[in-house]
C-alpha positions as CSV (number, residue, x, y, z in Angstrom):
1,X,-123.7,43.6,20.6
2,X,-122.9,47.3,19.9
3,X,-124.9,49.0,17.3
4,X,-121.6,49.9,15.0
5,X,-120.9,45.7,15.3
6,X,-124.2,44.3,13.9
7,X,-124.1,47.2,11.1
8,X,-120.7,46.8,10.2
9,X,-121.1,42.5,10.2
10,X,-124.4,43.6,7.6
11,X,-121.6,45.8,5.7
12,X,-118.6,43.2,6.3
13,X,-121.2,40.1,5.3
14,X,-122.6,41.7,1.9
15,X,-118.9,42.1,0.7
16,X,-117.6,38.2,1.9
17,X,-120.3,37.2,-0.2
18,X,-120.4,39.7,-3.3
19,X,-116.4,40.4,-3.5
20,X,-115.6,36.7,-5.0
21,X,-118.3,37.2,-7.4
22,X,-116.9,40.6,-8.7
23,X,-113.4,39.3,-8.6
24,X,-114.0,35.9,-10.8
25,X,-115.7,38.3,-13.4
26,X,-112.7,41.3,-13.3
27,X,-110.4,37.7,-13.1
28,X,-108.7,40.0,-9.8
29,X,-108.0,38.0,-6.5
30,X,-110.7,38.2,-4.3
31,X,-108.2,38.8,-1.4
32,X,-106.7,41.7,-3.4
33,X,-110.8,43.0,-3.7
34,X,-111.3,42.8,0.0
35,X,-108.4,44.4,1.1
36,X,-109.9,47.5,-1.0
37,X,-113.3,47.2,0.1
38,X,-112.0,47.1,3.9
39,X,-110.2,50.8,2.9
40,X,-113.6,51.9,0.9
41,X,-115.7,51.5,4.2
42,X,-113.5,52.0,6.7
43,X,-110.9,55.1,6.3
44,X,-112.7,56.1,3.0
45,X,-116.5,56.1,3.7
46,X,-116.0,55.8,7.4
47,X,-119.4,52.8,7.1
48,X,-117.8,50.6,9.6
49,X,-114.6,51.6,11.9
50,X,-112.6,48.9,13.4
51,X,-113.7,47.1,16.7
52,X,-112.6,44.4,18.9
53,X,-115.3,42.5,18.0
54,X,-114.8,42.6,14.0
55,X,-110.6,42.2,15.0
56,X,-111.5,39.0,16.8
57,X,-113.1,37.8,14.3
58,X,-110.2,38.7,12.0
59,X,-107.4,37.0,14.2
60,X,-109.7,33.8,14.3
61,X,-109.8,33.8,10.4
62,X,-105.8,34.7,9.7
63,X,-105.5,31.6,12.6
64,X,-107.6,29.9,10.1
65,X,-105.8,30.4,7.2
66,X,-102.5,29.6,8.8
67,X,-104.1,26.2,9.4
68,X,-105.3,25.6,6.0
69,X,-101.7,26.5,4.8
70,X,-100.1,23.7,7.0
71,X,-102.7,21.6,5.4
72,X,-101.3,22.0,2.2
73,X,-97.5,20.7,3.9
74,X,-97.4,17.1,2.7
75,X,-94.2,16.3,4.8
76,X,-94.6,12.7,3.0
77,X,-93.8,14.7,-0.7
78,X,-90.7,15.6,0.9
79,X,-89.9,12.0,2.1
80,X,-90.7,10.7,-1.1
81,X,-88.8,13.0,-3.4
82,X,-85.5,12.0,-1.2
83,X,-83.0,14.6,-0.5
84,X,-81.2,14.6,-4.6
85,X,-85.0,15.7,-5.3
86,X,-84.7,18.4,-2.5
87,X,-81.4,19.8,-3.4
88,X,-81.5,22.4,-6.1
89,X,-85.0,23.7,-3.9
90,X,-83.2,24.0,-1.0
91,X,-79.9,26.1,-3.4
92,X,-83.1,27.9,-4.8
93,X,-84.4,28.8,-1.6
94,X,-80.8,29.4,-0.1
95,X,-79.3,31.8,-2.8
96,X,-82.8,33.3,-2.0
97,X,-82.1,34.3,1.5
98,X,-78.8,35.4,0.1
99,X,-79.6,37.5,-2.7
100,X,-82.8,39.2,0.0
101,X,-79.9,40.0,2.7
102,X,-77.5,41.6,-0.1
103,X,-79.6,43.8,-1.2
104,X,-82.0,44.7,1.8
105,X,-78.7,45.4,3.8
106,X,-77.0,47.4,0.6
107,X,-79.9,49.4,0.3
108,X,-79.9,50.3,4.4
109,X,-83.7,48.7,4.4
110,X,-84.2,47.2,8.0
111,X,-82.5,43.7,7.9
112,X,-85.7,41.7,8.9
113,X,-87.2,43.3,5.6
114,X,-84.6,41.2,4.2
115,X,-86.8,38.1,6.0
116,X,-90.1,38.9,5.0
117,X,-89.4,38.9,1.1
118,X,-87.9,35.5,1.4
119,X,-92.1,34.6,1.8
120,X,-93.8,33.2,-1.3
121,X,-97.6,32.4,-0.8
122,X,-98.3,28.6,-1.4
123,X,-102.1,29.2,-2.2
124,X,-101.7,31.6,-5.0
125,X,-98.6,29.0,-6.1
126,X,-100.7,26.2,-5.8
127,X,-103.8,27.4,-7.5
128,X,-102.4,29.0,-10.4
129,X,-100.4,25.6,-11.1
130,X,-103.7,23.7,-10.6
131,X,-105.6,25.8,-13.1
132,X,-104.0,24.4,-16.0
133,X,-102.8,21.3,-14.9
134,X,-99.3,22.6,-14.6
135,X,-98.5,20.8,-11.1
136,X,-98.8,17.6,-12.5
137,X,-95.4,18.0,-14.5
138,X,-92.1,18.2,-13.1
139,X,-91.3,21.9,-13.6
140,X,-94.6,21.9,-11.9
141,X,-93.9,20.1,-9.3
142,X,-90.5,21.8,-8.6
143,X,-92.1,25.4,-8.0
144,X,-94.2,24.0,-6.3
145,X,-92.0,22.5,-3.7
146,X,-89.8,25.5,-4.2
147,X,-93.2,27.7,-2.4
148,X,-93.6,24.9,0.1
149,X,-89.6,25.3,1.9
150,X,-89.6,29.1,1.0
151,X,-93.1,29.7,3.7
152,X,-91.5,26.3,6.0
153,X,-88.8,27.5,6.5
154,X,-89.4,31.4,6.1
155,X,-91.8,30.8,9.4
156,X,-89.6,28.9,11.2
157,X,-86.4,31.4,10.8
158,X,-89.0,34.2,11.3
159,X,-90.3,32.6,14.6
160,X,-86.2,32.4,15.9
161,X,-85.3,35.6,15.0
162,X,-88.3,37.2,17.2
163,X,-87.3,34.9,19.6
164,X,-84.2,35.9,20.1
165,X,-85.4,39.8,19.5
166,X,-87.4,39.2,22.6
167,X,-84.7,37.9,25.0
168,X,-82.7,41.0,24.1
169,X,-80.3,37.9,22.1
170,X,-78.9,34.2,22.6
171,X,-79.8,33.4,25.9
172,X,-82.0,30.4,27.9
173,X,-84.8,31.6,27.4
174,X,-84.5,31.1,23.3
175,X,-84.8,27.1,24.5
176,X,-88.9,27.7,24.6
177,X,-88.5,27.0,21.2
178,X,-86.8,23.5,21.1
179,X,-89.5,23.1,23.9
180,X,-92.1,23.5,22.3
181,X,-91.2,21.7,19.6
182,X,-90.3,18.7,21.4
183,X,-94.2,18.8,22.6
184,X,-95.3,19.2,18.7
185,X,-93.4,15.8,17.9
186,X,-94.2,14.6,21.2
187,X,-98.0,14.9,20.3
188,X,-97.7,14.1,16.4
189,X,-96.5,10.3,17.8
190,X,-99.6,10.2,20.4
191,X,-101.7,11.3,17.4
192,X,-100.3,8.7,15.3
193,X,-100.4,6.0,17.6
194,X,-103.9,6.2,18.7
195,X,-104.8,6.7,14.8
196,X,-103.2,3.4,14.3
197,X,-104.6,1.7,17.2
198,X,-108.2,2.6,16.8
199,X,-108.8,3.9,13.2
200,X,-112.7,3.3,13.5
201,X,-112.8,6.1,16.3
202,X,-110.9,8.4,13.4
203,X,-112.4,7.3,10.6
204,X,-115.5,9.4,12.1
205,X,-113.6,12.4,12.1
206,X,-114.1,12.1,7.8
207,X,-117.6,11.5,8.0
208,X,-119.3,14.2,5.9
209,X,-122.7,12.9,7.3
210,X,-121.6,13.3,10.8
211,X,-124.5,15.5,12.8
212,X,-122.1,16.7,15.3
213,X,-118.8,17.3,13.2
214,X,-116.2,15.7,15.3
215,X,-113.6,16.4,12.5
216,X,-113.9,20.0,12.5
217,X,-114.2,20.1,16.3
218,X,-111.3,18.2,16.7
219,X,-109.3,20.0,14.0
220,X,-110.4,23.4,14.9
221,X,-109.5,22.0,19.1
222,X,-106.0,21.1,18.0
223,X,-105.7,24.7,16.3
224,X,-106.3,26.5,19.4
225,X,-104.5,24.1,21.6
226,X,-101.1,24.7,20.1
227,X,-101.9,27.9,19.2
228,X,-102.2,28.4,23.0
229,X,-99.1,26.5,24.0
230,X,-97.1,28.7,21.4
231,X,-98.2,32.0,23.2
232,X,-97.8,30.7,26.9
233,X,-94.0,29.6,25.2
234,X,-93.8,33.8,23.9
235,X,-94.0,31.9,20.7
236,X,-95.5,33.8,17.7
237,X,-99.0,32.0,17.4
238,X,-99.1,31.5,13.6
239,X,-96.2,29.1,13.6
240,X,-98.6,26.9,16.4
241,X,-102.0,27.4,13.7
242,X,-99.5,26.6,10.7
243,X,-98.1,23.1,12.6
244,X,-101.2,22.3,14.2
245,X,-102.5,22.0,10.1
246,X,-99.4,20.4,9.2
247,X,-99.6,17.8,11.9
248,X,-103.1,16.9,11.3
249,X,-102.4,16.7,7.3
250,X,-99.2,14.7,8.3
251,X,-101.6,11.8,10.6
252,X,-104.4,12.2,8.6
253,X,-103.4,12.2,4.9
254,X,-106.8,11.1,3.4
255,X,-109.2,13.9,4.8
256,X,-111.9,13.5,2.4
257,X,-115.2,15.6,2.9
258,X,-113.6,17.5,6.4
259,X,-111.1,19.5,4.2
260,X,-113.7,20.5,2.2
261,X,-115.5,21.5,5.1
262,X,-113.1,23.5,7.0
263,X,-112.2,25.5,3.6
264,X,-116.1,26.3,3.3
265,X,-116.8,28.2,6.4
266,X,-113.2,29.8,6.6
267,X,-113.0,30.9,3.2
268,X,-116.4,31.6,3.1
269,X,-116.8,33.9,6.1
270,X,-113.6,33.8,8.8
271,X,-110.7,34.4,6.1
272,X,-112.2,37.2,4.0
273,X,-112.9,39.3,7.3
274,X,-109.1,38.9,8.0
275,X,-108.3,40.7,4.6
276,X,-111.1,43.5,5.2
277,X,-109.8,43.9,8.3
278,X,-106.9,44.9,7.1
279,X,-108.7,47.5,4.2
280,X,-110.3,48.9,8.0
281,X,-107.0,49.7,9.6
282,X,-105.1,51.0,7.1
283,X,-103.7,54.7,6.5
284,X,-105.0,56.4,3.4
285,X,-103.4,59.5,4.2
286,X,-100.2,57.8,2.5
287,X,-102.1,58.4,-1.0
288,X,-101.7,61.6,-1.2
289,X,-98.1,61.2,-0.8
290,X,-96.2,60.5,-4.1
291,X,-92.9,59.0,-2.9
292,X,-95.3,56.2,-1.2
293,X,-95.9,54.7,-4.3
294,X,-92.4,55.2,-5.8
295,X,-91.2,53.7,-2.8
296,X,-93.9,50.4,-3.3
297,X,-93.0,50.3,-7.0
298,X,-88.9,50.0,-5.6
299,X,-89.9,47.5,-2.9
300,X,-91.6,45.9,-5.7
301,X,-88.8,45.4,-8.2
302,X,-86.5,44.0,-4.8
303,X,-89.4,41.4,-4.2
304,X,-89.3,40.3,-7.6
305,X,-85.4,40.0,-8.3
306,X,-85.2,37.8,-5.0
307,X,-87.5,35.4,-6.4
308,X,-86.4,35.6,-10.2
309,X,-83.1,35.7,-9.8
310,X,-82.2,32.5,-7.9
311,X,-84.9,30.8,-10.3
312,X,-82.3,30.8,-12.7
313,X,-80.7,27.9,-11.0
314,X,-83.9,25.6,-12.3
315,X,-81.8,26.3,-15.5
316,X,-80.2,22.9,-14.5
317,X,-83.6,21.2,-14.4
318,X,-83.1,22.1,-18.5
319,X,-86.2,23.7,-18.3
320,X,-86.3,27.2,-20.9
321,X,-85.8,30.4,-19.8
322,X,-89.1,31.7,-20.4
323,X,-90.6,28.7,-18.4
324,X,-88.2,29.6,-15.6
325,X,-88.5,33.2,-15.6
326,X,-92.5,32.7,-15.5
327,X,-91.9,30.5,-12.6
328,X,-89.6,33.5,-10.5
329,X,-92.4,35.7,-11.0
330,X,-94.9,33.0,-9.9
331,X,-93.0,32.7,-6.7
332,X,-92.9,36.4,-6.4
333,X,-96.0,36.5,-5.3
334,X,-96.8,37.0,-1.6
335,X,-100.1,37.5,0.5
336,X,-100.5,36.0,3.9
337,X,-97.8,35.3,5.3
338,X,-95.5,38.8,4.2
339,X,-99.0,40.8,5.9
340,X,-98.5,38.6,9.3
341,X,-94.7,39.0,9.1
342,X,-95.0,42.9,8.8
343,X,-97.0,43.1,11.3
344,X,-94.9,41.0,13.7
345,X,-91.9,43.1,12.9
346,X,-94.0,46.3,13.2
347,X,-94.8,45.1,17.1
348,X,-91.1,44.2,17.7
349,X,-89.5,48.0,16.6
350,X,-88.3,45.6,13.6
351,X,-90.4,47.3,11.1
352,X,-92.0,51.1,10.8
353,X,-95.6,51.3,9.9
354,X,-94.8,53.0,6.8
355,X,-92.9,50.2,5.7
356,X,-95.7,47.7,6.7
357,X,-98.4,49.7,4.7
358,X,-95.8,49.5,2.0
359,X,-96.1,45.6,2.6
360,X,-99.2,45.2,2.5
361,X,-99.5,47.3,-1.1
362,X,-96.8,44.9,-2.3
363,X,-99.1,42.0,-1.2
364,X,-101.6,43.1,-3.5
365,X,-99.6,43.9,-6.2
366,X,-97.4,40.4,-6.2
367,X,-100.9,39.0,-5.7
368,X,-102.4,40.5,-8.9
369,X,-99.1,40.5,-11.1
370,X,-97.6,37.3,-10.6
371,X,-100.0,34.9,-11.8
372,X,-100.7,37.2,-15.0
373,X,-97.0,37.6,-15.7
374,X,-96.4,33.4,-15.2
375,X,-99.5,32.9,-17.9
376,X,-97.7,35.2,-20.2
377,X,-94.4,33.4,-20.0
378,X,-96.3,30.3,-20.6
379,X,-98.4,31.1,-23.6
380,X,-94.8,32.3,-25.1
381,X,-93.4,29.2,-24.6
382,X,-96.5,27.1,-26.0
383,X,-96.3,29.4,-29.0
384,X,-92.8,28.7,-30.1
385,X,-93.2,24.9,-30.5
């Protein structure tokens, strides 16, 4: 290992572990915190400079965190809710996409900007709801569901879009994708048959106690394998670490201690180098120019309109306005998915680099905002009963 490597994993280590600590004390996301410490080392203080070996690491954690986010896809919620349940979501989600295109393309923003704000980030959704107990309720569960088909089906448009970018339009060659989706159902029945069939080989896949982790090896194996598949298909390789978590959530609904496990050592380590990473390679020199921010602060006001504005349709849910108005800003916020979605239109001419830098500083600011602004909304609904 290079000298620069082992100081900069010292550097890189001391903040995974101290960042979380600082942020649950300043109550600011952690992946808001790393992102700055990444720019505070790298570009500012020049302590670590990015590598291939701390961007592997990174692109091993983001694959990570794709994972954990199909883990949270519980394709049986969807089943059980019925389609009545689903409806207003989907309009939701629909006059989302709408409202996005209108006013990217008005505006003369590049139209797969118009794509990338559709995002909403499920964990910041999902954690915010569970802090209070919130996603127990209906008008919990509703957002909730609402974050679920915004990143689903975000991904999926996202992944047909560069598809068809690559092949220079409607051609053939776009059939990789039915392809390779026919191999993600055809393995989700194999899984599901063999799961049935001999569920004491499985069950030891749960075993916390387990000395040589079969769950996370075969979880983390499945990752990579359709990860794999999707780039050998020219397939972007998120959407194979997001369905390779949804598939095994989908077969294996009750993971017990394994989740658990997989969420340590990615969260812990993996994850948080991803978001650094990110601090490492990005341009400061856009600082010093004042329009930069003006322009974040009027990409910032789009993102949220998209995302408040069709929210008003939960009006029929005869939930109050200040409920459903906390809820659009809720949904507002983005992270992980808008960063990888930048960065894929950046490599397909879709995107400028300015414009993903702008991205990424909306990230953090939906990140940080959001939740505070759907508390707010909250405590002025308790307060007027």
């Amino acid at each position: 290992m290079e000298s620069f490597d082992a100081i900069s994993l010292v550097v890189i280590s001391l903040g995974a572990f101290l960042l979380p600590l600082v942020g649950s004390r300043l109550k600011i996301p952690s992946i808001v915190l790393e992102i700055a410490f990444g720019i505070v080392v790298g570009p500012v203080l020049h302590l670590v400079e990015p590598s291939e070996f701390i961007s592997g690491l990174a692109v091993l954690g983001f694959l990570l965190l794709m994972f954990l986010s199909g883990f949270e896809i519980e394709l049986e919620t969807f089943r059980e809710k019925g389609l009545r349940t689903l409806a207003l979501p989907i309009l939701v989600y629909l006059s989302t996409v709408g409202i996005s295109f209108l006013i990217i393309t008005e505006l003369e923003y590049p139209i797969f900007l118009a794509l990338v704000l559709c995002t909403t980030s499920v964990d910041i959704v999902i954690s915010v709801l569970r802090s209070d107990d919130t996603i127990k309720t209906d008008y919990g569960q509703m957002l909730f569901i609402i974050a679920l088909l915004a990143d689903i089906l975000t991904l999926l448009a996202a992944t047909v879009y560069a598809s068809v970018i690559k092949s220079n339009g409607v051609s053939i060659e776009n059939l990789n994708i039915i392809l390779y989706f026919a191999i993600v159902i055809f393995l989700l029945r194999i899984l599901r048959r063999l799961a049935w069939w001999n569920p004491q080989l499985f069950s030891r896949m749960f075993d916390g106690n387990d000395p040589e982790e079969l769950g996370i090896r075969s979880s983390l194996a499945l990752m990579l394998a359709l990860v794999g598949v999707a780039v050998l298909f020219d397939i972007e390789a998120i959407l194979g670490a997001f369905l390779a978590g949804t598939l095994f959530a989908f077969v294996f609904p009750n993971r017990g201690s394994l989740e658990s496990s997989l969420k340590g050592f990615s969260y812990g380590f993996l994850i948080p180098i991803f978001f650094i990473n990110i601090g490492l390679n990005y341009d400061i020199s856009l600082f010093s120019n004042t329009d930069f921010y003006i322009d974040v602060l009027y990409l910032f006001g789009i993102a949220v309109l998209v995302k408040v504005l069709p929210s008003l349709l939960l009006i029929f849910s005869k939930i109050s306005v200040a409920k459903i108005l906390g809820g659009g800003f809720l949904l507002s916020a983005r992270f992980s998915l808008i960063i990888a979605m930048a960065e894929i239109g950046v490599e397909l001419d879709l995107l400028t680099k300015n414009l993903e830098q702008q991205i990424i500083l909306l990230a953090v600011l939906t990140a940080t905002v959001s939740p505070l602004m759907f508390r707010l909304f909250n405590r002025t609904t308790e307060s007027s009963k």
